[in-house]
MARNUDREN-544621 format. One line per 5 residues: number of its first residue (from 1); for each residue z negated, x, y negated of C-alpha. Coordinates in steps of 0.001 Angstrom, whole numbers. Layout:
! MARNUDREN-544621
NUM) Z:X:Y  ... .
//
This chain:
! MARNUDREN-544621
1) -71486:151402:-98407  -67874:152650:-99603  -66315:149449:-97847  -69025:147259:-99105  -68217:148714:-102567 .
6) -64113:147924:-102314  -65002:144634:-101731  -67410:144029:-104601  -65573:142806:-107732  -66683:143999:-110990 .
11) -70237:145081:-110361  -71849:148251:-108892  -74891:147915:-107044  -77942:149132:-108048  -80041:152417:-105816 .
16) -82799:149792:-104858  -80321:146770:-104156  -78233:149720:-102077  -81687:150597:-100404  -82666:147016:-99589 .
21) -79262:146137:-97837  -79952:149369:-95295  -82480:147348:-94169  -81018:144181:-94170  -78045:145300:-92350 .
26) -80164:146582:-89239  -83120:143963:-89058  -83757:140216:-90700  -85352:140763:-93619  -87648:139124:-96556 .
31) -86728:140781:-99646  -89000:139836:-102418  -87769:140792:-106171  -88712:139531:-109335  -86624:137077:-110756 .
36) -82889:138353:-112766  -83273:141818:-109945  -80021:140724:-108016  -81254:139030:-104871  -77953:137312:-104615 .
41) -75736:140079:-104963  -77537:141967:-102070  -77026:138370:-100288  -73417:139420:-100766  -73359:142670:-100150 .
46) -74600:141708:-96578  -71947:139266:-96538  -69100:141438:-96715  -70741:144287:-94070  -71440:141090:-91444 .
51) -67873:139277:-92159  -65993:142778:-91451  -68066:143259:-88736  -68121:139897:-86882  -64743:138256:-87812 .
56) -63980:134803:-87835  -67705:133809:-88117  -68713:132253:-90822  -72098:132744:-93094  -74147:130192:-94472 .
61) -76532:130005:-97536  -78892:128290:-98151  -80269:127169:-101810  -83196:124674:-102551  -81506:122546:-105248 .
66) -77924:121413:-106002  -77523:123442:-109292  -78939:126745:-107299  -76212:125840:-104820  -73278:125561:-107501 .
71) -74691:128963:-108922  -74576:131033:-106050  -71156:130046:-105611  -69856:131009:-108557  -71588:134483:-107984 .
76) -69595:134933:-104718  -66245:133956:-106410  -67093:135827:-109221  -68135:139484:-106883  -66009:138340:-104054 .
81) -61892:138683:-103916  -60113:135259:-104042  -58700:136048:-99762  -61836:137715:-98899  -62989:134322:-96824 .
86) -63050:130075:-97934  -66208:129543:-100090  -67095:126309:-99869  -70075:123951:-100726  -72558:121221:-99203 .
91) -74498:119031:-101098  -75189:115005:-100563  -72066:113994:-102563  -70371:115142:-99483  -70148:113049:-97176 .
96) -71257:114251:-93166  -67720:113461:-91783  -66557:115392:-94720  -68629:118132:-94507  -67758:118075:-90047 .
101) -64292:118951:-91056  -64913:121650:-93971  -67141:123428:-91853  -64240:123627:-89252  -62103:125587:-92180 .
106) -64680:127459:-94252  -65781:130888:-93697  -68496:130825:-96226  -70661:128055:-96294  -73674:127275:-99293 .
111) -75480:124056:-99267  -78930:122446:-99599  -80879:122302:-96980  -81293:118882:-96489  -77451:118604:-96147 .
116) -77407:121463:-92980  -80471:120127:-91169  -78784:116443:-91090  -75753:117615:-89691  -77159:119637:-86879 .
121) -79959:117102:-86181  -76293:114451:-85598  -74343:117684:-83530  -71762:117451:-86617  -71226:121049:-85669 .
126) -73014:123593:-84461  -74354:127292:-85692  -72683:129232:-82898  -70542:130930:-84855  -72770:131827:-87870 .
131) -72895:135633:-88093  -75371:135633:-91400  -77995:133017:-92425  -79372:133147:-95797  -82314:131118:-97390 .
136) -82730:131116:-100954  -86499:130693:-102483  -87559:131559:-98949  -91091:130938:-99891  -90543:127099:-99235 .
141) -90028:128037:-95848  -92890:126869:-94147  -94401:123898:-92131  -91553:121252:-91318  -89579:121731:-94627 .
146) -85551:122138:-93732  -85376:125973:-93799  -87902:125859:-90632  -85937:123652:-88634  -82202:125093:-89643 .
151) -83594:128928:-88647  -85264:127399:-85430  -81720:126105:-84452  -80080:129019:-85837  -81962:131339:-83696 .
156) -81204:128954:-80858  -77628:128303:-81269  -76350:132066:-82819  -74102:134199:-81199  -74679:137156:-83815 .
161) -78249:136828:-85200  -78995:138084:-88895  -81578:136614:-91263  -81839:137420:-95236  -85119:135366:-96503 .
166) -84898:136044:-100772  -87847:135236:-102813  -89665:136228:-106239  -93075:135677:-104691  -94185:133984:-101427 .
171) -97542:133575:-102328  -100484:135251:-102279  -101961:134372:-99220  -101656:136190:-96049  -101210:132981:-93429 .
176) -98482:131491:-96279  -96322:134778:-95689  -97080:135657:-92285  -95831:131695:-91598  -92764:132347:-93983 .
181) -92088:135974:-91541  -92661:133918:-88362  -90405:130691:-89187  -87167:133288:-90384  -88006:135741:-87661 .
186) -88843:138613:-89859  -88630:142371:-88511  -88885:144006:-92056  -90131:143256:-95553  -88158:144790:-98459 .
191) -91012:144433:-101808  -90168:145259:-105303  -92163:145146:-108791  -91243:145678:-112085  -93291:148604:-111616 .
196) -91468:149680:-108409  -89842:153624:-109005  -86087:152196:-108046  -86463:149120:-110175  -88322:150201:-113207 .
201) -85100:152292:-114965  -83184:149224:-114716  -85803:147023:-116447  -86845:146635:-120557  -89629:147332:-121841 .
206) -91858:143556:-121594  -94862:143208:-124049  -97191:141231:-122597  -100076:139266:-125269  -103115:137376:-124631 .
211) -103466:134895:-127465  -106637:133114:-127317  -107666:130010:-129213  -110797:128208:-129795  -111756:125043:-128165 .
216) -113142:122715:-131235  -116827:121235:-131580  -115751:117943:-131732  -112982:118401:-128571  -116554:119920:-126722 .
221) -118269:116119:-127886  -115946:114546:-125403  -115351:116961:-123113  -119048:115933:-122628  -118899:112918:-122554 .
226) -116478:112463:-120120  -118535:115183:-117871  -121120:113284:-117832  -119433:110066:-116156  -117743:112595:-113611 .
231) -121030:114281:-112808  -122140:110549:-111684  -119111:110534:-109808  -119663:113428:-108135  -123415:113137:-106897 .
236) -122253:110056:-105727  -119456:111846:-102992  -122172:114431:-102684  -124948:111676:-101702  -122026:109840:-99487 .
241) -121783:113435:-97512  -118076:114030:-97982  -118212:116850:-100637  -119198:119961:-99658  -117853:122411:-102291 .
246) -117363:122732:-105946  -115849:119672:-107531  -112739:121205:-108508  -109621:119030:-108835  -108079:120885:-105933 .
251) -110810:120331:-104020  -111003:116718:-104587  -107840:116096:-104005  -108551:117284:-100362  -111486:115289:-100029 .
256) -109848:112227:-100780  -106978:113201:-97997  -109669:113536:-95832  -111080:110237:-96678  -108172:108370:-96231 .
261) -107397:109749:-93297  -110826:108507:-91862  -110440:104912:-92835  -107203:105139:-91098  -108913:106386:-87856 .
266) -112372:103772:-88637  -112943:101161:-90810  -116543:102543:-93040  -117656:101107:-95501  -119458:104373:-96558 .
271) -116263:105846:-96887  -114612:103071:-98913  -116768:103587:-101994  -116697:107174:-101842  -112725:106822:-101824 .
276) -112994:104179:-105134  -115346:107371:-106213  -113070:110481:-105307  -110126:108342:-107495  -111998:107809:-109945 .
281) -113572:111537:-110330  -109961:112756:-109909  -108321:110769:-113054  -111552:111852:-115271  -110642:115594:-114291 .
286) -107170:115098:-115062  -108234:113934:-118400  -110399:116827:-119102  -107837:119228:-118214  -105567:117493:-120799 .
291) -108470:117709:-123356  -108777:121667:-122897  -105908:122576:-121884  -102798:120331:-123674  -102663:118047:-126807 .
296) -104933:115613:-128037  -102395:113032:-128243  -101437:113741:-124529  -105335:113112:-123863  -105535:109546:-125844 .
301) -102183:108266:-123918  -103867:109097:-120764  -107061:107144:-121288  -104659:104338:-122427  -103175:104413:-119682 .
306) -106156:104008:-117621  -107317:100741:-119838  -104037:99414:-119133  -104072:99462:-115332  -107606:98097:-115634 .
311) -106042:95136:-118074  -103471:94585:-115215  -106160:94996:-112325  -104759:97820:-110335  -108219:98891:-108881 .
316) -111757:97793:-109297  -112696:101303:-109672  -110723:101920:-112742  -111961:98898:-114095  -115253:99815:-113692 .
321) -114382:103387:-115218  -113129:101890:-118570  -116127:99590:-118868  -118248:102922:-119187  -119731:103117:-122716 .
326) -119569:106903:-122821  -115777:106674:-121648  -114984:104068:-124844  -117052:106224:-127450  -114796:109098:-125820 .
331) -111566:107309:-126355  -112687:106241:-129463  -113200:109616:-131065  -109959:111158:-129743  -108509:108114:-132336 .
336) -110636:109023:-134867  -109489:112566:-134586  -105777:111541:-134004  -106150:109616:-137090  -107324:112532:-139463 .
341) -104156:114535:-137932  -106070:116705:-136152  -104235:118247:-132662  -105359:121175:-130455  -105523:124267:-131922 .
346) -102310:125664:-129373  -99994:123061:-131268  -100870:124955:-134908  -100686:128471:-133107  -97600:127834:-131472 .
351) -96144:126846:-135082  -97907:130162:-135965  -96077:132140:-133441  -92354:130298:-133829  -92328:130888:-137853 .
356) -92908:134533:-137417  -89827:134899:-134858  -86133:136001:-135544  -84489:132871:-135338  -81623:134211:-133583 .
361) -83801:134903:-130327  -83949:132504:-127310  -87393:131554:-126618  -88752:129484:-123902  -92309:127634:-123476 .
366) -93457:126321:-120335  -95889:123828:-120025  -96892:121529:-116759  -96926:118592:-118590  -93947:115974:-119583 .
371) -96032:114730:-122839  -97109:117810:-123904  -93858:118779:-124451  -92805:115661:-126355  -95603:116701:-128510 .
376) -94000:120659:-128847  -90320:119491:-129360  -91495:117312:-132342  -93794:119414:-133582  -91677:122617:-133546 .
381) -88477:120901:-134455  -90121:120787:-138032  -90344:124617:-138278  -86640:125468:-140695  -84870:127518:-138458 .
386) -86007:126015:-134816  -83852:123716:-132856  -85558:122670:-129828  -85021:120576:-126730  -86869:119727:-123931 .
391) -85851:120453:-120629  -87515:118932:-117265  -86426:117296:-113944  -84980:114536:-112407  -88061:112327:-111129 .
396) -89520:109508:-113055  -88617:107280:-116350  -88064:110450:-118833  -86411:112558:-116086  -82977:113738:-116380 .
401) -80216:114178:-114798  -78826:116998:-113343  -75513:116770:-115813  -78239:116442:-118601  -80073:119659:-117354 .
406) -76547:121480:-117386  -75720:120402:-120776  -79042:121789:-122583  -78755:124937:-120305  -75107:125284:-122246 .
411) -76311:124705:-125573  -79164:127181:-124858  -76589:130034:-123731  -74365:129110:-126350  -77082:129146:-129063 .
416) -77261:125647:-130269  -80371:125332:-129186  -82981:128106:-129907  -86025:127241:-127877  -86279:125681:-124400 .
421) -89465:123676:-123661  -89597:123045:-120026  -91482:122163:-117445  -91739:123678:-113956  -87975:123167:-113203 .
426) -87189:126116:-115405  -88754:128340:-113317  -86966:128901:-110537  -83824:130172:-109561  -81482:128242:-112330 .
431) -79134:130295:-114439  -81067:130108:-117276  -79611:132705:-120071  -81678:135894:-120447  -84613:135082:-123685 .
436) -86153:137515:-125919  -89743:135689:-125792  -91429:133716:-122866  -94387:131520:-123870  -97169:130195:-120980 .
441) -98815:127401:-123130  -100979:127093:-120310  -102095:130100:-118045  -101391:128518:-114370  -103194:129946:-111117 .
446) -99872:130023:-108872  -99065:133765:-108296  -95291:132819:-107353  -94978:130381:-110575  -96508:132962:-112817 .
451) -93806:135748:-111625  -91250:133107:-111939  -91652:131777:-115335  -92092:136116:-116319  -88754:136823:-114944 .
456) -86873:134666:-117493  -87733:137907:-120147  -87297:142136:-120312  -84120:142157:-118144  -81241:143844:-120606 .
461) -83184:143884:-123255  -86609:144444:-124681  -88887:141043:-123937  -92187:139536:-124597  -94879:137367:-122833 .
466) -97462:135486:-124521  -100313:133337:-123136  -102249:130531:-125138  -105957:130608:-123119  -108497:127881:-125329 .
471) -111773:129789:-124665  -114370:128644:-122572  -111972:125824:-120762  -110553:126108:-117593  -107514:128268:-118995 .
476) -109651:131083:-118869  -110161:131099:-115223  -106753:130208:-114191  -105452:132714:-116015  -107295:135449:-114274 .
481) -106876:133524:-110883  -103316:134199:-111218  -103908:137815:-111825  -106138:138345:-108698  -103143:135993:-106699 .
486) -100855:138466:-107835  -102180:141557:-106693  -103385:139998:-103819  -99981:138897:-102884  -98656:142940:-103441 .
491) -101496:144111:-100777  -100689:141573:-98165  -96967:141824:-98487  -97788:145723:-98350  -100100:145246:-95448 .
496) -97143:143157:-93607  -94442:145408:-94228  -96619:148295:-92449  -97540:146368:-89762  -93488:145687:-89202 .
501) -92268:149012:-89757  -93014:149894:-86589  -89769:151086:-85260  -91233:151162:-81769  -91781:147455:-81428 .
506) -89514:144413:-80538  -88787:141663:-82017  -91321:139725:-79836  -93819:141977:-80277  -93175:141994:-84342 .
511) -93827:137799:-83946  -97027:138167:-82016  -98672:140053:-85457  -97282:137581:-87232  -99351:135321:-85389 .
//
């Protein structure tokens, strides 16, 4: 540890990242840490032990996205000395023949992904001489994403074998994390939570609020109106034998994979209408969960959207949808409503919230939807004091770019901007400046995204979490879905971890129980 710590530039490491690194320096590890813990530092940490030890091989990192790639290399210049080894990074820009002859040169390599399984999949180079392999967000490793095929090759190709999978959550269930173990060849399993011994000293103090809102009478009128229609919808795929459980929009989502991928095999026409019928019971749950969940105004786009693909003649079925009397009278009083300026009740209690706060704090509200936070930025920016921007990805009309993401990130950490309204992209991994209140305006029922969005508060200073739930809509269950995913995902990872900590066993023998 003493050579590891003349190396390190600046920082000391922590007891729990010193503990984690024991095991990552004897066995390939998953090391799963809530967001803001240090992941990357221990990635560095194990850098340094397997450089000394194996020199003149190189190790490569591996990072999801190209801003996650530009950040971890500014952490190893920042920790690393300037002639401790090349640092170098891969993304697309790069061109392959370019990347061929920097890979030659460079002793430390960080890239996307896609960039690494390209080149091997032409023999640009090979991963011979690649004494550490580290994969970032290691919970996308699974089924035939990148990560899979780069650690397959890695294991095939490696001279000096070591694997560092870092996540905040994998998941919550057991064949997700046993794949994620199998796929990076996974001997141990290093788990933190805030509530871990080692961890908990280093952590603030993070208040955590429930603020519950109701769902109005006349927001319940068309909720039931629109129910009814779906119900139709959904006796229909029940009649047509192709739905089998509750009509969830998860659910049919997989029924209508499962359609399509019937017609594909046999022309039916059975099957045909019950497709037109799975669409149509799909959009009608969408809208509901904009009606419960998000804004009014969010809601009333949406069913104009639908009239306008019907005006345009996308799809019989939507046509037919529109032409439903109980869908107009629906559409109709969301405009009436609209008209009187009435919103859901989050939009007011988020006002209620933001006019109480210090103005100097960073806050940031995630949402899963692009027009709900149109809505928010407007509606917030009117509060004296608030300056807020909106913050999402690249895909689509309104997306932005990645230079545009980088800007508001600057203006955040600088403070000319005071609240961040973003979508999922601000959940993971970016370098998004510590903030003194996190708000869910939507309880979501992903375990890993529910860490995720957490860990932006309570790191170096005292932090807050607050959840809008509108009673009696589906924010109610997904918020305590989340809460069994998340202690479900602590017992299997625990579960795992004893099942692999037996020192007796090889490394076959370790895959064979991970199935």
């Amino acid at each position: 540890m003493e050579e590891i710590k003349r190396f390190l530039k600046g920082i000391e490491p922590r007891e729990y990242q010193r503990e984690i690194f024991k095991t990552c320096k004897a066995k390939n590890c998953l090391v799963v840490l809530p967001t803001g813990l240090g992941k990357t530092l221990i990635a560095i940490m194990l850098t340094i032990e397997r450089m000394s030890k194996y020199p003149g091989e190189k190790v490569l990192m591996l990072a999801p996205t190209k801003p996650l790639v530009e950040q971890h290399k500014k952490a190893f210049e920042k920790y690393l000395p300037e002639l401790f080894g090349d640092i170098q990074l891969f993304t697309g820009k790069i061109k392959a023949e370019k990347r061929k002859e920097i890979w030659e040169k460079a002793d430390i390599i960080i890239s996307t992904p896609q960039c690494i399984a390209n080149d091997l999949k032409k023999n640009l180079y090979s991963l011979e001489d690649v004494c550490l392999l580290i994969e970032d967000e290691a919970h996308r490793c699974v089924k035939n994403y990148d990560y899979t095929y780069i650690a397959k090759r890695y294991n095939e190709q490696s001279k000096h074998k070591r694997i560092i999978g870092l996540t905040a959550s994998p998941g919550s269930e057991q064949k997700k994390i046993k794949e994620i173990c199998r796929n990076l060849l996974i001997e141990e399993v290093e788990l933190r939570t805030r509530e871990s011994k080692d961890v908990k000293q280093y952590l603030q103090e993070l208040e955590f609020e429930k603020i519950p809102v109701e769902f109005p009478r006349e927001f319940k009128e068309i909720k039931k109106l629109l129910e009814s229609i779906l119900n139709n919808y959904i006796h229909d795929l029940e009649n047509r034998k192709v739905l089998f459980a509750p009509p969830t929009k998860t659910e049919l989502l997989k029924v209508q994979k499962r359609i399509s991928n019937l017609l594909n095999e046999k022309w039916n026409w059975n099957y045909i209408h019950a497709l037109s019928s799975c669409a149509q019971a799909i959009r009608l749950q969408h809208a509901v969960e904009l009606l419960e969940t998000q804004s009014l105004e969010s809601f009333a786009k949406y069913l104009e959207k639908l009239f306008k693909q019907a005006r345009e003649g996308k799809s019989k079925g939507i046509k037919q949808l529109v032409s439903i009397p109980d869908f107009n009278k629906a559409y109709i009083l969301a405009k009436e409503l609209l008209l009187k300026n009435r919103e859901h009740p989050k939009i007011e209690k988020l006002k209620e919230i933001l006019e109480k706060k210090d103005k100097k704090d960073k806050i940031i509200i995630f949402t899963q939807f692009r027009d709900t936070i149109n809505k928010i930025v407007k509606e917030i920016n009117k509060i004296t004091g608030i300056k807020a921007k909106k913050f999402v990805g690249q895909a689509g009309e309104e997306g932005m770019k990645q230079q545009e993401q980088k800007k508001i990130i600057e203006e955040f950490a600088e403070g000319k901007i005071n609240v961040l309204c973003s979508t999922s992209i601000g959940e993971e991994g970016l370098d998004i400046p510590e903030v003194k209140t996190v708000i869910f305006y939507e309880p979501i029922p992903s375990a890993i995204r529910k860490i995720q969005r957490a860990g932006r508060t309570a790191r170096l200073n005292k932090g807050e979490l607050l959840i809008l739930i509108t009673k009696e809509t589906r924010d109610e269950a997904f918020y305590y879905v989340s809460k069994a995913r998340e202690r479900k995902m602590h017992k299997t990872i625990s579960r795992i971890k004893e099942d692999l900590s037996n020192k007796k066993m090889n490394t076959k023998e370790k895959q064979e129980i991970l199935g």
